[in-house]
N, C-alpha and C positions, 0 to 999 in steps of 0.2 A: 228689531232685526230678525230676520227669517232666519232659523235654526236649518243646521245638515236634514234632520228628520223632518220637521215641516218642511223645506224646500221640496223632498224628493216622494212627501204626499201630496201635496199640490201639484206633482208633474201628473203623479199618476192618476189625480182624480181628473185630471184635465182631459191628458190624452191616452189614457185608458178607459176611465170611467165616463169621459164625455159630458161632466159640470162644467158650465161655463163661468168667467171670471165675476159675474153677478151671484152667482149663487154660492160658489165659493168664498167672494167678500164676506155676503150673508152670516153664511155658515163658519167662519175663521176669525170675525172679526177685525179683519185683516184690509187695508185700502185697497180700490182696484190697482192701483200703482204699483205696490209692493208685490200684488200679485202675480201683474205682467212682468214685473223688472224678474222675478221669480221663474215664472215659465219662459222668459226669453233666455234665462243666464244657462248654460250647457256645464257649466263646472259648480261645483255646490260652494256655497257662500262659507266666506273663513275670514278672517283678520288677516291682510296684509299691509304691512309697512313698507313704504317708499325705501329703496334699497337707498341705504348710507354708505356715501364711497369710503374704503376702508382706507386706512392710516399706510398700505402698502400701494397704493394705487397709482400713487405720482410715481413710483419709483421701477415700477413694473417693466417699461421698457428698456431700465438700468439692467437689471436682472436679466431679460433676455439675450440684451447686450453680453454681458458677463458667461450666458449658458452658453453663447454662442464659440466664445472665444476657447469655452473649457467646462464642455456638458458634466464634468464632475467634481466641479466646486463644489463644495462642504456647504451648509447653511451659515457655519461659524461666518468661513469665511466671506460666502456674502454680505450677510451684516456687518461683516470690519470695513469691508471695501462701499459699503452701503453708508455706513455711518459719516462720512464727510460730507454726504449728498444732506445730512440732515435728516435720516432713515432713523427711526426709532424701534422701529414692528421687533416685538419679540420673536423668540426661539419660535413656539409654537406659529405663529401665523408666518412668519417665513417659512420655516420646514412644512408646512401645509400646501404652501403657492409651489415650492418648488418640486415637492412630487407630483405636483399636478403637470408643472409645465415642462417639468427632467426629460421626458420620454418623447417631445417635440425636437428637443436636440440633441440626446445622445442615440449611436447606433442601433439600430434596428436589432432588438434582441434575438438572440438566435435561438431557432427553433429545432424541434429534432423528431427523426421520426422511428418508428418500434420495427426492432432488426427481430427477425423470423431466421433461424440459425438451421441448416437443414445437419443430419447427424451425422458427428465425425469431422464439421469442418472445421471447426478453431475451436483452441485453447487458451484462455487468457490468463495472466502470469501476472503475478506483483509481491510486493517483500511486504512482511508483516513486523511491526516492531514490536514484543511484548511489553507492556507497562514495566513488568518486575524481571530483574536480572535471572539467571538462570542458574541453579547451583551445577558445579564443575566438579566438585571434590577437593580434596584437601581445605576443606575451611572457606575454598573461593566459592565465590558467584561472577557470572560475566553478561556479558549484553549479548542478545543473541537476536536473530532476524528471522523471521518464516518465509521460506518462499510460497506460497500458495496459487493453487492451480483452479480453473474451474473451464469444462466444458460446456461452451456454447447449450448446443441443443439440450443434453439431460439435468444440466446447473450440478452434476458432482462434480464432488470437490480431493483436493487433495491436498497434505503442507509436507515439508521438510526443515527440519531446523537447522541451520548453520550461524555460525560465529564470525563472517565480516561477510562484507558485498562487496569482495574480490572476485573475479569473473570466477574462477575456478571453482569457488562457493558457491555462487550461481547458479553454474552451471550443473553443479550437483546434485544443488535442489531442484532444477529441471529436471535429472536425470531423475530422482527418485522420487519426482509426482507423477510423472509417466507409465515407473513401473506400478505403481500404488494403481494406478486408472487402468490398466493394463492394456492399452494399445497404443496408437499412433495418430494423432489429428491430422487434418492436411496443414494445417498453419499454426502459430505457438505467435499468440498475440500480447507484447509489450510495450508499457511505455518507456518515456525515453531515459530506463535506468542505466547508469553509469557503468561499467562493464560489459553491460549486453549490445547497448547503443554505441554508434561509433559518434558519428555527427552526419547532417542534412538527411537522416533516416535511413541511414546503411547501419551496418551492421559490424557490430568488430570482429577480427578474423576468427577468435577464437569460439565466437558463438555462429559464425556463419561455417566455422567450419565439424563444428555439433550437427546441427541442422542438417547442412551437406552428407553426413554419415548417418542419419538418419532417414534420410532423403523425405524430409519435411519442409516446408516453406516458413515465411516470417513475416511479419507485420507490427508496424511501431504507428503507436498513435500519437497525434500531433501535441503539440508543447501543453499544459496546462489545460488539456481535457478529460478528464476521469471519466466523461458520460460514455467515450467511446468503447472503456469498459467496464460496463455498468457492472455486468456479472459478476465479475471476481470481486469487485468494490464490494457488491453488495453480502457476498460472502463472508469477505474481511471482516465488513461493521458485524456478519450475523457470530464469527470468531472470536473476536473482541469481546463481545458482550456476552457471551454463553459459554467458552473455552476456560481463559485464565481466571475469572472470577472464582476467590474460594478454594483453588487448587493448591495442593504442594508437590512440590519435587522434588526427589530424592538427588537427580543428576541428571542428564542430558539426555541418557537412554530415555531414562522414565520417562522424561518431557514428551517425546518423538513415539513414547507407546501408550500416552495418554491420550496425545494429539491423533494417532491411528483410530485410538480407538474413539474418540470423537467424530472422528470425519463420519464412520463407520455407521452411527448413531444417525449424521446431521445428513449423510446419503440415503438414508431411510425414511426419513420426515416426507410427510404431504407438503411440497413445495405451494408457498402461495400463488405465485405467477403463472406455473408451466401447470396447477391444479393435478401433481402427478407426483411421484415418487423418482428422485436421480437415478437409483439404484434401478429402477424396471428400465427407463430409460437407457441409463446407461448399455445393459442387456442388449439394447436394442443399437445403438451407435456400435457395439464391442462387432457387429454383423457386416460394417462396413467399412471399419478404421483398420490400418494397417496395424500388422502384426509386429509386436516388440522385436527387436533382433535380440540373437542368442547373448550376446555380449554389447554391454551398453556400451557407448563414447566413452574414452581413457578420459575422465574431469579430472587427472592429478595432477599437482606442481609437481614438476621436473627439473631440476639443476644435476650440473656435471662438478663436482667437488677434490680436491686432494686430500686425502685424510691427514689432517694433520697430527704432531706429536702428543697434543692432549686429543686424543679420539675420541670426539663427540663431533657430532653436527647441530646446528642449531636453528631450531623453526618456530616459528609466532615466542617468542623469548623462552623456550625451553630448550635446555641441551641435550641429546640421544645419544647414548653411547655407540661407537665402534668398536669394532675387532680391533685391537691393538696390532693384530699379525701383517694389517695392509697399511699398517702407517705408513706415509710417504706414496699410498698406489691412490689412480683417479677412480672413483667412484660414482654410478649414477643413483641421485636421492629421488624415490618417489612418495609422496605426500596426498592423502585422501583421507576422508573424513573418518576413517575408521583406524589405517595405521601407517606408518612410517618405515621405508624399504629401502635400503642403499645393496648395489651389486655391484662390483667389482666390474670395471669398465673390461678389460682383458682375459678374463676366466668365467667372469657370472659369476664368481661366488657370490655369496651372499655376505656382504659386512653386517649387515645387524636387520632386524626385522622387530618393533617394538611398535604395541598398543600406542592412538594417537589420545596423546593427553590435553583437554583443553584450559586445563588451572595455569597461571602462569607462571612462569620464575623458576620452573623444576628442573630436578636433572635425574636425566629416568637411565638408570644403568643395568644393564642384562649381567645375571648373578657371572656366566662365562668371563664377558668381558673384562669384570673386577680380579675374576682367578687370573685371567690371563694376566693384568697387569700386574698383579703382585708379584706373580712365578717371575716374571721379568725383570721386577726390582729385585726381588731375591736372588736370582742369578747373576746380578749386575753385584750386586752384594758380596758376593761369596767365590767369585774371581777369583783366582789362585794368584797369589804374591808374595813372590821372592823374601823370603827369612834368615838374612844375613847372623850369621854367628857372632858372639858378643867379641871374641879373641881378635877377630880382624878390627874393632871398632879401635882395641887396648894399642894393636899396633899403627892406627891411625894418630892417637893422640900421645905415644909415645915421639 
């Protein structure tokens, strides 16, 4: 048998070199036969064996039957549903046919194409879970969420950390990725997170009514698509994997001036994609983005309260003290991520104004408050009462 290398010297000595199939026999030892079957064959000569229909072969139009009904059958369960047919074909050579032939009948995968962000238009937004709880103080640690921010065109970033994904939290850590970036997008791009998201991609009143006072627009991306914001996605995993690893926290400030001072660092880096720095970039969006207003959107909880006879009010399971002095007056509580404010619905006073504690279970009382209560109990105490003389008692029991 003519070998690859002999085949492809006898082509060339034929019709390159111009020896004809006489002198080539001569010279090769070779029959004329072998020679011509040689320069006739256009493909180099190899061992093939008559294709052996395989053990899945009867069964194949089962199969497409089956993809048809439900392009994302498992292999298991083809083989279950196969096996009465008298189907034997192992894991391997089923899972082999069926990647092959999956992509004839399930939907035409979807394709995507590369968004070019001009500067200043959107902002894309999503919650960050950290792996490890967050220390609070007093002995607690709790779960806490990141909101995180990243601009289209320059990819800087910003986080804020808060402790639930109550819109009002939300919407805080909106408020303070904004000022961190220090302008205004045209659009603040989310998915369809729980507080911010109303349903059919509107918007719930209280972040449409953020938005509105900052006279910024909004856009929700559709159900179970992360590609549509790839940016801040791809931020998050670059968070995840370079932020919390290795770190300690003292308490919640810390966390949020560690986290500063990371963005601070990660806005510096040579981006690989945009081949630029966020920071020069951003520089440059800061030239055409609207300007922060003087006073950001009120993000506080707000309730209208009575103070009751134990003066405290009570938020995420801690109780604040009150002024004892407006027991029984209505009071408005205001509530933000820094402190805790009740006034006096009829005068303004002020009932109490105390640091907002995140540990939970506590009851945080202002040194005033405690005086006040006691002078009260002591007063209540020491009530002037009548001291009848023994002599009238003698002539009662006489």
């Amino acid at each position: 048998m003519v070998g690859v290398e002999q085949w492809a010297e006898l082509r060339r000595a034929h019709f390159v070199g111009g020896k004809s199939i006489k002198r080539l026999a001569r010279e090769t030892g070779l029959s004329r036969n072998t020679i011509r079957r040689a320069l006739r064959s256009e493909a180099p000569p190899g061992y093939r064996r008559p294709a052996k229909p395989g053990v899945l072969e009867p069964f194949k139009p089962d199969i497409h039957r089956l993809l048809k009904g439900d392009p994302m059958l498992t292999g298991v369960r083809v083989r279950e549903l196969l096996e009465p047919l008298g189907c034997t074909a192992g894991k391997t050579v089923a899972d082999d046919y069926l990647r092959e032939v999956r992509p004839l009948f399930a939907p035409a995968p979807r394709s995507f194409q590369r968004t070019v962000y001009r500067p200043g238009e959107i902002c894309q937004f999503d919650v960050w879970e950290p792996e490890d709880e967050v220390p609070v103080g007093h002995g607690q640690t709790r779960q806490g969420w990141v909101v995180v921010a990243c601009l289209g065109y320059s990819r800087a970033g910003a986080g804020v950390l808060v402790f639930s994904k109550q819109t009002e939290d939300l919407l805080a850590g909106i408020s303070g990725c904004l000022v961190r970036l220090g302008a205004l997008p045209q659009t603040l791009a989310w998915d369809r997170q729980a507080g911010i998201h109303g349903h059919q991609g509107r918007p719930t009143d209280a972040f449409a009514a953020f938005c509105g006072q900052l006279r910024v627009g909004w856009h929700f991306c559709e159900g179970a698509d992360p590609q549509a914001k790839g940016a801040v996605e791809r931020l998050q995993g670059y968070l995840e994997t370079n932020f919390e690893p290795g770190r300690k926290f003292a308490n919640e400030l810390d966390f949020q001036d560690q986290l500063d001072g990371w963005f601070v660092k990660a806005n510096a880096r040579m981006h690989r994609t945009i081949r630029a720095r966020p920071v020069d970039r951003l520089a440059d969006e800061h030239t055409v983005m609207a300007r922060l207003p003087a006073v950001m959107p009120d993000t506080s909880r707000r309730w209208v309260m009575r103070v009751p006879p134990d003066p405290h009010l009570r938020l995420d399971t801690n109780d604040y003290s009150l002024d004892p002095a407006f027991v029984g007056r209505r009071v408005e509580v205001c509530a933000d991520q820094q402190a805790v404010t009740a006034v006096v619905l009829d005068t303004g006073e002020v009932a109490c104004r105390h640091q907002r504690v995140f540990a939970r279970h506590r009851t945080i009382t202002e040194l005033e408050h405690a005086r006040a209560l006691k002078t009260a109990r002591g007063a209540s105490a020491e009530a002037p009462v009548e001291v009848r003389p023994l002599a009238r008692y003698d002539q009662l029991i006489a």
